[in-house]
C-alpha positions in Angstrom: 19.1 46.1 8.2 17.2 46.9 4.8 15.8 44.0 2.6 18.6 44.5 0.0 21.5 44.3 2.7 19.7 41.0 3.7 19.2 39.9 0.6 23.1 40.9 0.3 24.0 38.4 3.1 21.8 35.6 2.1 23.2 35.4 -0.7 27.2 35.5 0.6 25.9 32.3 3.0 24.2 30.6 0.4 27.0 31.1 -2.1 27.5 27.3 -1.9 31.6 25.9 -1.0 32.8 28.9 -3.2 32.6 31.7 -1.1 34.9 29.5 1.9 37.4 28.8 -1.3 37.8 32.4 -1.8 38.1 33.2 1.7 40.8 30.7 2.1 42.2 31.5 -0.8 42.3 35.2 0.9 43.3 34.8 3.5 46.7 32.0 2.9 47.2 34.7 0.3 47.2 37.6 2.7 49.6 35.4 5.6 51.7 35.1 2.3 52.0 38.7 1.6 53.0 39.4 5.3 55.4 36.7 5.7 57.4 38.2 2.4 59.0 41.3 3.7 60.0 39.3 7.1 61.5 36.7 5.4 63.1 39.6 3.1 64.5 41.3 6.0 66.0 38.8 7.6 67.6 37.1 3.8 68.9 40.7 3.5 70.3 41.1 7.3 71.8 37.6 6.8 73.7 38.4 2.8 74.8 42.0 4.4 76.5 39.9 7.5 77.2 36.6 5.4 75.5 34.5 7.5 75.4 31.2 5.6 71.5 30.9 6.5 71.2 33.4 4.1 70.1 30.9 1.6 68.0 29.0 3.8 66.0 32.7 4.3 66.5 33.1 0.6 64.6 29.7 -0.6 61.7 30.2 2.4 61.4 34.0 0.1 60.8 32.5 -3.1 58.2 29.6 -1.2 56.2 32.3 0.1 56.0 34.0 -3.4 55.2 30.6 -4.2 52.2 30.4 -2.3 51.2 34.0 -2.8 51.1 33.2 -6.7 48.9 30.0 -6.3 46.4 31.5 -4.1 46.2 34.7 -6.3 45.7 31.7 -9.6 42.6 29.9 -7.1 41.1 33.4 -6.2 40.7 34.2 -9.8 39.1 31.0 -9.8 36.8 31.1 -7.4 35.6 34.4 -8.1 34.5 33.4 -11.0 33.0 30.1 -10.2 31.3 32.2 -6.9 29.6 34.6 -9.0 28.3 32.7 -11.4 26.9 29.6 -8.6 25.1 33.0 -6.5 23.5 34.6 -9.7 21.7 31.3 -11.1 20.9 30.2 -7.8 19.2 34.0 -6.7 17.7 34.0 -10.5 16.0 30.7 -10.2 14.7 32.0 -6.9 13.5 35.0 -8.3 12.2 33.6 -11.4 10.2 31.1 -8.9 8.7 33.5 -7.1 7.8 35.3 -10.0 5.8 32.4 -11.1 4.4 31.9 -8.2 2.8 34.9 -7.9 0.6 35.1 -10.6 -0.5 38.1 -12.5 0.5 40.3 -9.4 4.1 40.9 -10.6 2.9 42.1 -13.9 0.6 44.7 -12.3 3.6 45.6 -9.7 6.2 45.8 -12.6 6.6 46.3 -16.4 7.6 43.1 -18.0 10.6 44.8 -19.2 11.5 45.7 -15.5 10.9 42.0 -14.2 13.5 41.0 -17.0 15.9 43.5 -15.6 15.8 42.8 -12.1 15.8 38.9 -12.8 18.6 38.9 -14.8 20.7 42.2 -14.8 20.4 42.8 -11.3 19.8 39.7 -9.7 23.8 38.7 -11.6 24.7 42.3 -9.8 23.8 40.9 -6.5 25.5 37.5 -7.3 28.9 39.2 -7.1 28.0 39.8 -4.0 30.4 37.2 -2.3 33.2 37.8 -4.3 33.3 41.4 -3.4 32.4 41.3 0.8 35.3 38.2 0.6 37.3 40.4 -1.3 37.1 43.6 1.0 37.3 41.6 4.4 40.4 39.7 3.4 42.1 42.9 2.8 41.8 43.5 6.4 43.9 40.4 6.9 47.0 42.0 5.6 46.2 45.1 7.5 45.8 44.0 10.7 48.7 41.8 10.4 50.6 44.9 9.5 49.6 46.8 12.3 50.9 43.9 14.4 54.3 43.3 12.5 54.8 47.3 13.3 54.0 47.3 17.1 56.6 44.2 17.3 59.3 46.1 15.2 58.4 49.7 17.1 55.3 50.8 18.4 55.6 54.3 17.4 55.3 53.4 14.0 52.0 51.4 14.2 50.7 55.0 15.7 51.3 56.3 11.8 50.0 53.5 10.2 47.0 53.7 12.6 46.3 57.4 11.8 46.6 56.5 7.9 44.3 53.5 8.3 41.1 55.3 9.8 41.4 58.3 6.6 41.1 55.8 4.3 38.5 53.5 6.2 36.4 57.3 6.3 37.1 57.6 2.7 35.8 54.1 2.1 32.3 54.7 3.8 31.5 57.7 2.4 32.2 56.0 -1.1 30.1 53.1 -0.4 27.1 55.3 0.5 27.4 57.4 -2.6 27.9 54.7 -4.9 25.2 52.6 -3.6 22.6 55.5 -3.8 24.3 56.8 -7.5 23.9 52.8 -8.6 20.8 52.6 -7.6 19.4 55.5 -10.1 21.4 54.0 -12.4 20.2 50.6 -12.6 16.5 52.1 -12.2 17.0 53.9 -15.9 18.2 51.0 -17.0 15.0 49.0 -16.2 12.8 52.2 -17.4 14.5 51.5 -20.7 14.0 48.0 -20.9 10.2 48.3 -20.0 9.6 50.6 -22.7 11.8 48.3 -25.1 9.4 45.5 -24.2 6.3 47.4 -24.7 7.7 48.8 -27.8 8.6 44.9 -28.9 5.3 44.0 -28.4 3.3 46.3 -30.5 6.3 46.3 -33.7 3.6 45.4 -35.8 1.3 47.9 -35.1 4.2 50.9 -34.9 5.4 49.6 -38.3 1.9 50.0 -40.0 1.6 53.5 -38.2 5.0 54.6 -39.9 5.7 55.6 -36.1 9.4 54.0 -35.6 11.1 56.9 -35.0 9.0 58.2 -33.3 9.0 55.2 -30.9 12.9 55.1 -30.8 12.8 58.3 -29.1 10.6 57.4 -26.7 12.4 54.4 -25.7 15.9 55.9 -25.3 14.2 59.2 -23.8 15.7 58.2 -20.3 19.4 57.5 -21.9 20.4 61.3 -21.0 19.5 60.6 -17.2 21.6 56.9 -17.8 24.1 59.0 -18.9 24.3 61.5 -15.7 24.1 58.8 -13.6 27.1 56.8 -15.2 29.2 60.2 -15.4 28.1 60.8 -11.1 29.2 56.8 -11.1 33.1 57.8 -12.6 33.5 61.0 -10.8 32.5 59.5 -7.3 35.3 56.7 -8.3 37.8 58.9 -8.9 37.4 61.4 -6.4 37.7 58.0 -3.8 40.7 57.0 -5.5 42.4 59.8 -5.6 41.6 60.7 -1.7 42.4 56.9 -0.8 45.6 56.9 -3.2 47.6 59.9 -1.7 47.1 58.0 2.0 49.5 55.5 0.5 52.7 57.4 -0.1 52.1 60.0 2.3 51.7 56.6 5.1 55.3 54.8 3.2 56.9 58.6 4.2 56.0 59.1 7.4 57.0 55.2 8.4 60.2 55.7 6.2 61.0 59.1 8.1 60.1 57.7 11.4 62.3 54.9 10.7 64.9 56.7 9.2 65.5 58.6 12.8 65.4 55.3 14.5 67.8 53.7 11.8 70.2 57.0 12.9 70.0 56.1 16.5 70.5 52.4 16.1 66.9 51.1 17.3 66.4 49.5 13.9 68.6 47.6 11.5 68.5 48.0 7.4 66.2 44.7 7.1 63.6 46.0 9.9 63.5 49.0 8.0 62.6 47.6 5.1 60.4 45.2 6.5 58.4 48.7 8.2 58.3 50.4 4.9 56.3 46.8 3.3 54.4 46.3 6.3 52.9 50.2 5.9 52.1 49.8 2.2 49.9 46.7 2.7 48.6 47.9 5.7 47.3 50.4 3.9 46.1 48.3 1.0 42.7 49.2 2.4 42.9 51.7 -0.5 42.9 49.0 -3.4 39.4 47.9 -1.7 37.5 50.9 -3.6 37.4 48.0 -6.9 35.6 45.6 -4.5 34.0 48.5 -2.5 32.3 49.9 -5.7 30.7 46.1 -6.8 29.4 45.7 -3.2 27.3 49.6 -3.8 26.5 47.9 -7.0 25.1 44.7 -5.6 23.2 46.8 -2.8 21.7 48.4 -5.1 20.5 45.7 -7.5 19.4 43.6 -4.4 17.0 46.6 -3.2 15.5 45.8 -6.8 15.3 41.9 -6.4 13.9 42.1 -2.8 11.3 44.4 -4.0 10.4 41.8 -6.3 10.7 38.8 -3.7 8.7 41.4 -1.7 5.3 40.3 -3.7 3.0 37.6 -1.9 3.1 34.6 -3.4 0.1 32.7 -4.4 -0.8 30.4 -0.8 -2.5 27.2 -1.3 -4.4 25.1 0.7 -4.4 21.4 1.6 -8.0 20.0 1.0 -9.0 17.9 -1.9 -12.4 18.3 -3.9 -15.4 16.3 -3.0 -17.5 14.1 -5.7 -19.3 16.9 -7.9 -20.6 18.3 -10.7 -18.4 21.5 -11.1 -20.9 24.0 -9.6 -18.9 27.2 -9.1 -20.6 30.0 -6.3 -20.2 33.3 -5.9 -20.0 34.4 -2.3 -20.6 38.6 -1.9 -17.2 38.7 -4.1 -15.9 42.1 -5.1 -12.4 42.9 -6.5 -10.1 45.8 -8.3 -13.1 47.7 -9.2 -15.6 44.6 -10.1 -18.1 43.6 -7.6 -19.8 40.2 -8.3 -21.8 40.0 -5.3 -24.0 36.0 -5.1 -23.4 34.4 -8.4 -23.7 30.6 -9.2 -22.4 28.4 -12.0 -24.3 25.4 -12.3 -22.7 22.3 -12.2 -22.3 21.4 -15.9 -23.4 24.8 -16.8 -22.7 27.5 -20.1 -22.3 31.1 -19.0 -20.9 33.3 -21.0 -19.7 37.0 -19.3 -20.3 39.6 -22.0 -20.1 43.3 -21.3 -18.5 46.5 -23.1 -14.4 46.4 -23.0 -13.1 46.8 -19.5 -16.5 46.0 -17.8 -14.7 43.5 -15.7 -14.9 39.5 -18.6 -11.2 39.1 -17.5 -11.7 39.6 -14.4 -14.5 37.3 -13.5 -13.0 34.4 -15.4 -9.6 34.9 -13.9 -11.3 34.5 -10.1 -13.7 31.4 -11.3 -10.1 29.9 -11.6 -8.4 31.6 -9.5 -5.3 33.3 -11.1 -7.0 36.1 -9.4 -7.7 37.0 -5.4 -10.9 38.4 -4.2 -10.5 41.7 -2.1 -14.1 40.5 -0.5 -15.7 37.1 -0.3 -15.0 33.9 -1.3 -14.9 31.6 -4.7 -16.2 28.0 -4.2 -15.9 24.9 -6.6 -18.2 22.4 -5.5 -18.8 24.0 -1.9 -14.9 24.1 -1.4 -13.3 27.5 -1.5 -10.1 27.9 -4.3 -7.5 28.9 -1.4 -8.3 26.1 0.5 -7.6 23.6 -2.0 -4.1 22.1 -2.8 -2.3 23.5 -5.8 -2.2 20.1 -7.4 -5.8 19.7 -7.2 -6.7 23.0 -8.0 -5.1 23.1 -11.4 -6.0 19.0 -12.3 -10.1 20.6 -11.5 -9.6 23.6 -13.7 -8.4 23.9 -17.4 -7.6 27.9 -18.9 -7.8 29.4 -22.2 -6.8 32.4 -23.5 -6.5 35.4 -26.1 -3.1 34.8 -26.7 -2.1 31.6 -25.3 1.6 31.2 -24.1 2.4 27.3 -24.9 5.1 25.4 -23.1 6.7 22.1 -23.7 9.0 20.7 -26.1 6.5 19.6 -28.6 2.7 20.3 -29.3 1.9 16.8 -27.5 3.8 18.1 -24.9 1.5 21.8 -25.3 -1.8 19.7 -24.8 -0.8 16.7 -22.7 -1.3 17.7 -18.7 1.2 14.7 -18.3 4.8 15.2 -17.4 7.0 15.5 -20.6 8.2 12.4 -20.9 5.2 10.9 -20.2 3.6 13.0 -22.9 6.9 12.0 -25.5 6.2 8.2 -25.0 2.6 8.6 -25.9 3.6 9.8 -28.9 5.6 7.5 -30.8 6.4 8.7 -33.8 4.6 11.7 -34.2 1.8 10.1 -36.5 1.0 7.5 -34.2 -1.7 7.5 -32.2 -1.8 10.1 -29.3 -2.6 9.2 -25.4 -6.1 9.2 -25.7 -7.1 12.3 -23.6 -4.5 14.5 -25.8 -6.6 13.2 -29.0 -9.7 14.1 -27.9 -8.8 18.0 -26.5 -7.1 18.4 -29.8 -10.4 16.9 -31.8 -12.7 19.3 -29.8 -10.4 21.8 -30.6 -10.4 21.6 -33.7 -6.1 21.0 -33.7 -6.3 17.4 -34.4 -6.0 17.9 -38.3 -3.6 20.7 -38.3 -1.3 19.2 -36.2 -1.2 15.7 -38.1 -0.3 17.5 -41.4 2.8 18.6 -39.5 5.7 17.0 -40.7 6.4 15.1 -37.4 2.5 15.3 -36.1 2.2 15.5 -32.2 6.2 15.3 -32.0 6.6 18.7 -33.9 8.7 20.8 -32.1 7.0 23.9 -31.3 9.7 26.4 -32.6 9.2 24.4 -35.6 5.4 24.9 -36.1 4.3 27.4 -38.2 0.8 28.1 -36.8 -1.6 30.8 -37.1 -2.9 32.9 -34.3 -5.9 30.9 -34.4 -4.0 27.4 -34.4 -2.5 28.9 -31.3 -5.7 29.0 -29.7 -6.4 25.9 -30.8 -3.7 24.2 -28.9 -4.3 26.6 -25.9 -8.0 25.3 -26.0 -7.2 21.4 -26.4 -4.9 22.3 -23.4 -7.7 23.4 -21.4 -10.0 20.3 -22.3 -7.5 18.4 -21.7 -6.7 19.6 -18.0 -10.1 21.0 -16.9 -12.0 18.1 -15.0 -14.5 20.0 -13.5 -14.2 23.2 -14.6 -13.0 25.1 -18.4 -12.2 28.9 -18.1 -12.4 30.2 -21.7 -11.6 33.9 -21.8 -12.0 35.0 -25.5 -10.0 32.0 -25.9 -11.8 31.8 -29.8 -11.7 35.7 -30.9 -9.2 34.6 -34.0 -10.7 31.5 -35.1 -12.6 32.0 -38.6 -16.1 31.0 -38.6 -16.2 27.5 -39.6 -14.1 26.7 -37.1 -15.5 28.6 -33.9 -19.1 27.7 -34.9 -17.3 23.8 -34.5 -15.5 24.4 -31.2 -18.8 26.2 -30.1 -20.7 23.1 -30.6 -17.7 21.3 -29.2 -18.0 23.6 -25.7 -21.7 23.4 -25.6 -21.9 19.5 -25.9 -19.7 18.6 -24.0 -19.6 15.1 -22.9 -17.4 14.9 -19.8 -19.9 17.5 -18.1 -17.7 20.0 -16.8 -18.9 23.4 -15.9 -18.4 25.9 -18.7 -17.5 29.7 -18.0 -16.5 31.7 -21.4 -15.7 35.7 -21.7 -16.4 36.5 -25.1 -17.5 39.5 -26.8 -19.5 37.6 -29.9 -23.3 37.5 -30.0 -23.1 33.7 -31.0 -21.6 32.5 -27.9 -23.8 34.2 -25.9 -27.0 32.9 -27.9 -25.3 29.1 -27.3 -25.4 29.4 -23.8 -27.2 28.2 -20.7 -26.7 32.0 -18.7 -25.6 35.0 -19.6 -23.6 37.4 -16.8 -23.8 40.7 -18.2 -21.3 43.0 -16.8 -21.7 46.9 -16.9 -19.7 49.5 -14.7 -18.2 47.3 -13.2 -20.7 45.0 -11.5 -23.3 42.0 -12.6 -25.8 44.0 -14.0 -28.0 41.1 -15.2 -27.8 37.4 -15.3 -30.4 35.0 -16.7 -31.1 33.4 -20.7 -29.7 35.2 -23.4 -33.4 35.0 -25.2 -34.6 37.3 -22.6 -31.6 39.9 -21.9 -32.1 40.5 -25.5 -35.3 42.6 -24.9 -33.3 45.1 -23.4 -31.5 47.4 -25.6 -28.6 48.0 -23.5 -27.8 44.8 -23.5 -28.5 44.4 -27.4 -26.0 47.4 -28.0 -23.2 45.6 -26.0 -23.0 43.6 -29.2 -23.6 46.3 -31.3 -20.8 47.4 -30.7 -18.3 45.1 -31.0 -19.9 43.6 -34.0 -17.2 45.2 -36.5 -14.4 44.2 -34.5 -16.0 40.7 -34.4 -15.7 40.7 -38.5 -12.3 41.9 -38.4 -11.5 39.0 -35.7 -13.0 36.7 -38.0 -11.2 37.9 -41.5 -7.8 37.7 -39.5 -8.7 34.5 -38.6 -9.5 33.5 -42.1 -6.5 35.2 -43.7 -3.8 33.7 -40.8 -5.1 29.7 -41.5 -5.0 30.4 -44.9 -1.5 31.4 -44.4 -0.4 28.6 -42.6 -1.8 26.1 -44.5 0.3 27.8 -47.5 3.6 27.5 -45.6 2.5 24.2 -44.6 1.9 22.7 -48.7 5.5 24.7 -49.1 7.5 22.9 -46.9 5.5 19.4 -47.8 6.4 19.9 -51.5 9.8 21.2 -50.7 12.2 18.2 -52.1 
């Protein structure tokens, strides 16, 4: 069985009660169906003879239409409630899993495609048990139809029979088409959502360029192939349907001809006649299945996508807790994607700073101090412990991240910073001005946030979608996060590249004096970090060239031109830094002198 047809299953028997409502549903439904044209048979046998149980056969008609109605009312129902219970069950899976592996699914897939298999195609596959419920119960009436038959004459469940495998060929044949046609199909769909992403991300910079149309053309470049695909989609559907249809009336012929000769010679009565020519239309009701037949190709398609997805290792953590220590970080003969790190230590309590030209590896190296990263060779140790032994718990209370861009999450900015649960990070701040759990008010003071975020109209309490901060307040709050987390150990990786000068030069000072002790490791490209700290780890095709005092890697010109460099894009950092607080602070005086 693939992964998708797996995937398929699981997700029919972990649809919750809904799936059993809709087979019951189904199946009371179907008994209903077959039970009509008997009881119609015999009401009409009984009027032509005036039998007075003719009524009695009359009201059992209109209770079995009864029942049909309701359970056709509760499927409607339940399909709906089905689908919907399987998709957010499978997307919080997926979205789980996605999590938990780290930066691997963003170097598998496009962000755009993650979006599209985690939501698009992951609500594909939760229909999933209202189709395979939907197609088996149709076999209900059809087997019951085949049985009705051999009771009334057995010659004419030989037709039915003979009708029932054409269409039941017709039926696979669609399937695998569909399935391999919806498959294509929901790929260009996630092409164009990946390059719609991308294209989201750099707006700015394609604005500025003049480029948008330019860029529109490149994102709906795969709409022609969406477009073949949908057009293969139709034709495969009607060419099914109009195979499977003409099995119907050709089957309610040959039973009414059959029947007609035994009618002639007495074997059958008008009622059972009638009753045969019912019984062959729903037993072939195996035709009305391609609806339900074409959803199932659909969500074995989409569920190919997701399991790819669910595919990806997660992250594995370990169970051992950290020993007393200072935060002393080792290198053991580590190599990974193209960097090779070899023996490296961090002092316990340490300043290193990782320099090296763009795409010598800074990233990298921080990102396997703290593990958000795997080593292809070696092992990372914090305090002689190695990071995949250690529980996840322990792992992230030791180690506190900051970033470029920093992604914040939490209701409020307290809730940003604090590395308490939300609602123990909303009753530390009372009213938003108040004073802050005192952990939270120091990361935010080293950061540099503290004043900022207490000009906000509700302080601390501010809602972030609320906050109008610069991209170098958002670093701020990203780097109080991490001193407010980080116990041992703060991962900084050019976590102050759009701060202006006043305020790096402070958070510098901030990093280097730092009075909890924790082992610093920073990837920045400026010539001032390096200067303030302890070691330098000078990358350079892709592997520790040097490590030791900044004072003396600076006799070497290699190293000195590393700097060289990037020294105009460091100005330009630092004048967007300037121009986005001064920005902020003006919407800031706005709103405060708005009435």
């Amino acid at each position: 069985m693939r992964a998708g047809d797996r995937l398929v299953a699981g997700t029919v028997r972990r649809g919750g009660p809904w799936p059993a409502v809709l087979a019951g549903t189904a199946v009371v439904g179907a008994a209903g169906e077959l039970a009509v044209p008997y009881l119609i048979g015999r009401t009409v046998d009984a009027l032509v003879a005036r039998q007075p149980s003719g009524t009695h056969w009359l009201a059992l008609c209109a209770g079995a239409v009864a029942a049909v109605m309701l359970c056709e009312s509760l499927g409607v129902w339940a399909r709906g409630a089905s689908g919907a219970h399987a998709a957010a069950t499978l997307r919080s899976g997926v979205l789980r899993h996605v999590l938990g592996t780290g930066s691997a699914a963003t170097r598998r897939f496009p962000e755009g495609e993650l979006v599209t298999r985690a939501g698009l195609n992951a609500e594909e596959v939760g229909r999933a048990p209202e189709t395979v419920t939907s197609a088996l119960a149709l076999l209900v009436p059809t087997a019951g139809a085949l049985v009705a038959l051999t009771l009334i004459a057995p010659v004419l469940t030989l037709t039915l029979g003979a009708g029932i495998v054409v269409i039941l060929l017709v039926l696979r044949a669609f399937l695998r088409t569909t399935t391999t046609l919806a498959g294509g199909y929901q790929q260009v769909q996630g092409e164009i959502a990946a390059r719609l992403v991308e294209a989201l991300g750099g707006a700015r910079t394609i604005a500025a360029a003049g480029t948008a149309d330019r860029e529109s053309r490149r994102v709906l470049a795969p709409l022609p192939g969406l477009r073949t695909h949908g057009m293969a989609l139709w034709r495969a559907n009607a060419s099914a349907a109009v195979r499977a249809g003409l099995v119907v009336p050709l089957l309610e012929v040959a039973v009414l001809a059959v029947g007609g000769f035994m009618l002639a010679a007495g074997d059958l009565t008008i009622g059972e006649l009638y009753a045969a020519a019912r019984y062959a239309v729903l037993g072939a009701s195996l035709s009305t299945a391609l609806g339900h037949i074409s959803g199932l190709a659909r969500a074995r398609a989409a569920a190919g996508r997701v399991a790819e997805v669910l595919d990806l290792p997660p992250v594995r953590y370990g169970t051992r807790t950290l020993p007393p220590g200072p935060g002393t970080v080792e290198f053991r003969d580590v190599a990974a994607n193209g960097l090779t790190v070899g023996d490296l230590a961090l002092p316990g309590g340490s300043v290193t700073a990782v320099v090296g030209r763009s795409g010598a590896g800074k990233s990298l190296l921080a990102a396997l101090a703290g593990r958000l990263a795997e080593p292809g060779r070696g092992t990372v140790l914090l305090d002689g412990v190695p990071l995949a032994e250690l529980a996840e718990e322990e792992l992230r209370r030791a180690i506190g991240y900051a970033f470029e861009r920093p992604t914040l999450v939490g209701e409020t900015i307290g809730d940003a910073i604090s590395p308490e649960p939300a609602p123990r990070a909303a009753e530390a701040v009372l009213d938003g001005r108040a004073p802050v759990a005192g952990r939270v008010a120091e990361a935010a003071e080293a950061a540099c946030a503290d004043g900022f975020v207490r000009r906000l109209p509700l302080g601390y309490a501010t809602p972030l979608g609320d906050a109008p901060m610069s991209g170098g307040e958002r670093q701020r709050i990203g780097l109080a996060r991490a001193f407010a987390q980080g116990e041992r150990l703060l991962v900084l990786d050019d976590a102050t590249s759009s701060l202006d000068t006043v305020t790096e030069r402070q958070v510098g000072q901030a990093l280097t004096t730092d009075r909890h002790g924790r082992t610093r490791l920073i990837a920045a490209h400026r010539l001032a970090t390096a200067a303030r700290a302890d070691q330098v780890v000078w990358l350079d095709g892709g592997m520790v060239r040097a490590c030791g005092p900044h004072h003396e890697l600076w006799q070497d010109p290699a190293y000195r031109a590393v700097f060289q460099e990037s020294d105009g894009a460091d100005r330009a950092d630092r004048a967007d830094g300037d121009r986005e607080a001064r920005s902020a602070e003006e919407v800031r005086a706005a709103e405060g002198a708005a009435p």
